[in-house]
C-alpha positions in Angstrom: 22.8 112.5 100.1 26.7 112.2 99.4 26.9 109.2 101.7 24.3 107.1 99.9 25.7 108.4 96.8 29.4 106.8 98.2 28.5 104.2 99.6 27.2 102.9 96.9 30.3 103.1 94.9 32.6 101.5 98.0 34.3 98.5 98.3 34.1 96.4 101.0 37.7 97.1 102.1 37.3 100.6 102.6 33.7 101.6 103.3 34.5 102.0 106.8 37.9 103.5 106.4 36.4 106.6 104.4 33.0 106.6 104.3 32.3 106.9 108.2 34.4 110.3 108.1 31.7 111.3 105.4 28.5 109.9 107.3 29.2 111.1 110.9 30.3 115.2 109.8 27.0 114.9 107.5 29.3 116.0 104.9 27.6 118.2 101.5 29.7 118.1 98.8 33.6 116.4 97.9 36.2 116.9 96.2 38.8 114.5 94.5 40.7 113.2 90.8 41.6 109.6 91.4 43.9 107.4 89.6 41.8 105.7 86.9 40.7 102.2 89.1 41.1 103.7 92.2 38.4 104.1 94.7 38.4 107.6 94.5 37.6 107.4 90.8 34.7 105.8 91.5 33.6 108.1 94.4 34.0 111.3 92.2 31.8 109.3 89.4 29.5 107.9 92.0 29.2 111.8 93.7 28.1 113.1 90.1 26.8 116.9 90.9 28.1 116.8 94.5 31.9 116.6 93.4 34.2 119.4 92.2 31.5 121.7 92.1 33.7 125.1 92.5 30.5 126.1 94.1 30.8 126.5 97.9 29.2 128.0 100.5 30.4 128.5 104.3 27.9 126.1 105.7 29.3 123.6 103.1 31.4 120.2 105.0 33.2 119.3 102.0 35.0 115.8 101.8 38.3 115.6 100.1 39.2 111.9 98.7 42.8 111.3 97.6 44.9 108.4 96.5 47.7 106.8 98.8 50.5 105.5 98.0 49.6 103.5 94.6 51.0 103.2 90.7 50.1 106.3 89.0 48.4 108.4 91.6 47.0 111.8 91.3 49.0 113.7 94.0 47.0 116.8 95.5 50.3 118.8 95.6 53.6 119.8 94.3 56.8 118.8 95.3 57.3 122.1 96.7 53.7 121.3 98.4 52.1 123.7 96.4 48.3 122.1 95.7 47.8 121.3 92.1 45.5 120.7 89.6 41.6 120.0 90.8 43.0 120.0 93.9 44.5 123.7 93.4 40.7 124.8 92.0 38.7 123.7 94.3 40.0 123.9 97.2 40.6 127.7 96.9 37.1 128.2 96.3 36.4 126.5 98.8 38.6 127.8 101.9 37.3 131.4 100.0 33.9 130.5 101.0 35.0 129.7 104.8 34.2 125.8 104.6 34.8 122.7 106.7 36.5 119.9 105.2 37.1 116.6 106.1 40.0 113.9 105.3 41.5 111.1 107.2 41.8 111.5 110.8 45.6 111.7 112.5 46.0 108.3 113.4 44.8 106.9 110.0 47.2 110.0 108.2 50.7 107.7 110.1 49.4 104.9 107.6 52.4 105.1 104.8 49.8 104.3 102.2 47.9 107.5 103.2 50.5 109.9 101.8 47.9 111.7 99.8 46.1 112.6 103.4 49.3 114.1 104.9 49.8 116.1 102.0 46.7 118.1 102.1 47.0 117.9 105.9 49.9 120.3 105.2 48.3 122.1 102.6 45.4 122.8 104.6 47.4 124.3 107.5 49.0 126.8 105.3 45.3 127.9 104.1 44.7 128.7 107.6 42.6 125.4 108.6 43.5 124.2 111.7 42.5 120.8 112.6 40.0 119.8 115.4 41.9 117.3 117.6 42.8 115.1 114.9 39.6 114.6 114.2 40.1 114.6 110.5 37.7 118.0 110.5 39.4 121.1 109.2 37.7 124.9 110.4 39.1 128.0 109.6 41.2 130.1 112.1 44.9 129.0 111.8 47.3 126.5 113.5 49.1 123.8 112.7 48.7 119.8 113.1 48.8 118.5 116.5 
């Protein structure tokens, strides 16, 4: 249901960029604050009950959209990489209820634009997520990124 709900919001540009990380982990719920404009704006709108729900459950895959490198971004995190904001909110309840999340994979996380994914890559990690070979899918249990 998120996927359709997406997808329909995507641009050309980037429905394969974001959206295949959200239909191939069959992902349940998100969780993003975009820049007014930005594509994650209109995934959070387009996600409607599905998005910042501060409802979670551990069988919950829960897709977190961020903005890269753009005017006026909503960063995810501090300067002292402290998460902030929605961010801060939901993804404590979240990791509370033992979820899976999902961002950009490693090798799209090297893009410079994508500055929003390495910062909740690290964020992540000090939750106790560890990554599953750079997959871009976050499970409980510790570690750090590969």
């Amino acid at each position: 249901e998120l996927f359709g709900r997406l997808l329909s919001a995507a641009d050309g540009e980037w429905k394969p960029l974001n959206l295949s990380q959200v239909a191939n982990r069959d992902c349940t719920k998100m969780i993003g604050c975009g820049a007014e404009g930005s594509q994650v704006a209109a995934y959070i709108k387009a996600a409607g009950d599905l998005a910042n729900t501060s409802n979670y459950c551990s069988q919950d895959v829960v897709y977190i959209a961020l903005n890269g490198l753009r005017p006026g971004r909503v960063r995810p995190v501090t300067a002292q990489g402290d998460l902030t904001g929605i961010y801060k909110t939901e993804i404590e309840a979240a990791s509370a209820a033992g979820v899976t999340f999902v961002t950009a994979p490693a090798a799209l996380r090297e893009d410079d634009y994508k500055i929003g994914d390495r910062e909740i890559a690290q964020a992540l990690v000090d939750l106790g997520y560890v990554e599953v070979e750079g997959s871009g899918v976050w499970e409980l249990g510790g570690g750090s990124i590969e």
